[in-house]
C-alpha positions in Angstrom: 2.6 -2.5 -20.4 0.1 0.2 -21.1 0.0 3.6 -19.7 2.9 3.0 -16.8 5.0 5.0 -14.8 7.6 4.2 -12.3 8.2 6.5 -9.3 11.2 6.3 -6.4 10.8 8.7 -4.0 14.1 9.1 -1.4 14.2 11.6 1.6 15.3 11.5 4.9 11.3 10.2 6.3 10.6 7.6 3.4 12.4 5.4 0.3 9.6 4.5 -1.8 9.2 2.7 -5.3 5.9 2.7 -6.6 4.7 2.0 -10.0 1.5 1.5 -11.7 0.2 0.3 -14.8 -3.5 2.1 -15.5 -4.0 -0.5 -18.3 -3.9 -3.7 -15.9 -4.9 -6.4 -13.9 -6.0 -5.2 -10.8 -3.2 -7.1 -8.9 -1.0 -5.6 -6.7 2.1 -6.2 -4.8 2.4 -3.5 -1.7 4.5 -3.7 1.3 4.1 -0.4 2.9 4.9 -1.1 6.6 1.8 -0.5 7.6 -0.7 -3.1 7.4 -3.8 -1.0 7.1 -3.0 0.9 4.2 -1.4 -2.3 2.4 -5.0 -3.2 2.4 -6.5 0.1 1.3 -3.7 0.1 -1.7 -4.7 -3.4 -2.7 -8.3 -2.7 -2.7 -7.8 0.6 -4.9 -5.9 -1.7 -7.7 -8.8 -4.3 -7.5 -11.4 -1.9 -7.9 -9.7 -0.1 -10.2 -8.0 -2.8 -12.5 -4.5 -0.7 -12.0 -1.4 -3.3 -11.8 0.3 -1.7 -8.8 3.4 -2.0 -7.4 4.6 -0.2 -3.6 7.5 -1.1 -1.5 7.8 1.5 1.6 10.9 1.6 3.9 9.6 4.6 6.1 9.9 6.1 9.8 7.0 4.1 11.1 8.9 3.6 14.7 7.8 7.6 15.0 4.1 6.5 13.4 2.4 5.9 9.9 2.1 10.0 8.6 5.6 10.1 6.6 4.9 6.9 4.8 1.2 7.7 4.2 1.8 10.6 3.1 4.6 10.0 0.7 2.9 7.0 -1.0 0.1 9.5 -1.8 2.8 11.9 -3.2 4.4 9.1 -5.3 0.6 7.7 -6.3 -0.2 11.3 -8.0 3.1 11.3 -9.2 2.9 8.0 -10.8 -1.0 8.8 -12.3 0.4 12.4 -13.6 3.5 10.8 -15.6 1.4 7.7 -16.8 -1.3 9.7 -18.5 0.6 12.2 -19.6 -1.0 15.4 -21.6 -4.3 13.3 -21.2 -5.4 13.1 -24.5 -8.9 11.0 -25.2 -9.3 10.1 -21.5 -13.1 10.5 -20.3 -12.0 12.7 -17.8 -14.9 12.8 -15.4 -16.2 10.2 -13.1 -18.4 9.4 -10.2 -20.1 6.6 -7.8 -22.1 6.7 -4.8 -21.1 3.6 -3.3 -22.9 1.0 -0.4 -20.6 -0.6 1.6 -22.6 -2.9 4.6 -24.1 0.5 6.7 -21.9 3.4 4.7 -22.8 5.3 1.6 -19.7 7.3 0.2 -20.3 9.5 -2.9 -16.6 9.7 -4.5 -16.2 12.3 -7.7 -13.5 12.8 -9.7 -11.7 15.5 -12.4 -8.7 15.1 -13.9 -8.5 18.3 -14.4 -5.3 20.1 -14.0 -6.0 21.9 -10.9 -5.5 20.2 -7.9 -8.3 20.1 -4.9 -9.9 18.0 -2.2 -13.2 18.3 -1.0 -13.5 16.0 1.8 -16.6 15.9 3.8 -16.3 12.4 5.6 -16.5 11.7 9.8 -14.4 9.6 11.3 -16.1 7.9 14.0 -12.8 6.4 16.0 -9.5 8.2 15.6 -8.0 5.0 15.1 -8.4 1.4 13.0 -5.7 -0.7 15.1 -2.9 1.0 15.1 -3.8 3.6 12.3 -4.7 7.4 13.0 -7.7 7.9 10.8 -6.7 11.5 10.2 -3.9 10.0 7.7 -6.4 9.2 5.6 -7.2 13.1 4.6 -3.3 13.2 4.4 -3.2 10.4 1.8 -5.5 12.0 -0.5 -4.1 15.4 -0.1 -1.0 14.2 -1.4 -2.6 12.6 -4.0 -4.3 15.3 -5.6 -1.2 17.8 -5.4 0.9 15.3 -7.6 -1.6 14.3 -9.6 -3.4 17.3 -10.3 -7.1 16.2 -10.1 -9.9 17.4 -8.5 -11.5 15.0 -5.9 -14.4 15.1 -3.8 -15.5 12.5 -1.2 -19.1 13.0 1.1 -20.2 10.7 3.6 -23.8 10.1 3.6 -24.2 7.3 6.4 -21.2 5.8 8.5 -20.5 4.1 11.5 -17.9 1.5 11.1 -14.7 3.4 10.5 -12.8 0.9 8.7 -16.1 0.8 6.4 -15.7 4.4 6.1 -12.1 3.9 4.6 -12.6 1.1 3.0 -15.4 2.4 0.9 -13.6 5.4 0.7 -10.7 3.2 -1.5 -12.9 1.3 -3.1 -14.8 3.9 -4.9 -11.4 6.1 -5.7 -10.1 3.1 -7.6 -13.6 2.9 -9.5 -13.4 6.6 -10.5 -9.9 6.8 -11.4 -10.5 3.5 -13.7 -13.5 5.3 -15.4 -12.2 8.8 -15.6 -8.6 7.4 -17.5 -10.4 5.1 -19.7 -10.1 6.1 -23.1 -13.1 7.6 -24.8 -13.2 5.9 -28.5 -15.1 8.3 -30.0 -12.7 11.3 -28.9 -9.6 9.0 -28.9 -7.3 11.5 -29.8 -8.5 14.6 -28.7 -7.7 17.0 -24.8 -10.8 17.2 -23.3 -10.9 20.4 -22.4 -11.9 23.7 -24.7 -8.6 24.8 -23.5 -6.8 22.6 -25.8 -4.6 21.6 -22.6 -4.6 19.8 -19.1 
């Protein structure tokens, strides 16, 4: 099934499987525990056509960080091992995307090197029962494991849960662009390097 990987992650906080398919459908099937981010995760696969797959049993009766956290850990992991050495992949993307009142500029690397430049408000500290500030968490995670450099910036914002959502949205767009494969370097790194 295409470019896949399959990730469990055990420890005392979380027990995660997680696995993706970069090639796929943009369906997903997440049960993370926390409602919120169950919607984040499935608007991430739409956008980005991924077939994903997350099932979460984590410490949520303490609150959401562990399982956020993890499932960004296990979502780098899962990207890192699916594309392996990276060959003919574009590797660069971007979007600056409208969502109702927000504008969110996400830009993406896959470059190796792991960073996250994340210049975003937060207007309320929480959407329901979420702590925004997970958010920043998530994405840290993410770009550890899966060895990318990221950058969001907010350039208008007031609903929060627009804020996130278009935060999501536009991740799964670059990561979908920046793994495609580039037909006329098919089989080549892209990188002078020779290496990713």
């Amino acid at each position: 099934m295409g470019r896949s990987a399959e990730i469990k992650r055990n420890t005392k906080e979380t027990k995660i499987t997680l696995k993706l398919c970069i090639d796929g459908d943009g369906k997903a099937m997440v049960n993370t525990g926390v409602g919120f981010l169950n919607h984040m995760l499935e608007l991430f696969a739409r956008h980005g056509n991924f077939h994903l797959e997350v099932f979460c049993d984590g410490d949520t009766d303490v609150d959401d960080h562990h399982t956020t956290e993890d499932i960004g850990i296990a979502l780098g992991e899962a990207f890192a091992e699916a594309l392996g050495e990276r060959r003919g992949i574009y590797r660069y993307a971007d979007i600056t995307l409208p969502m109702d009142e927000v504008l969110m500029l996400c830009a993406v690397d896959i470059s190796g090197r792991s960073y996250l430049g994340f210049d975003v408000e937060m207007p309320q500290a929480k959407v329901g029962t979420f702590d925004t500030e997970l958010v920043q968490d998530f994405f840290l995670g993410f770009v550890r494991k899966a060895d990318v450099t990221l950058h969001f910036k907010e350039f208008s914002g007031e609903n929060t849960h627009h804020v996130i959502e278009s935060m999501f949205k536009a991740f799964g767009r670059v990561m979908d662009r920046a793994t495609r494969i580039d037909p006329e370097h098919a089989g080549e790194i892209p990188s002078t390097k020779g290496i990713l």
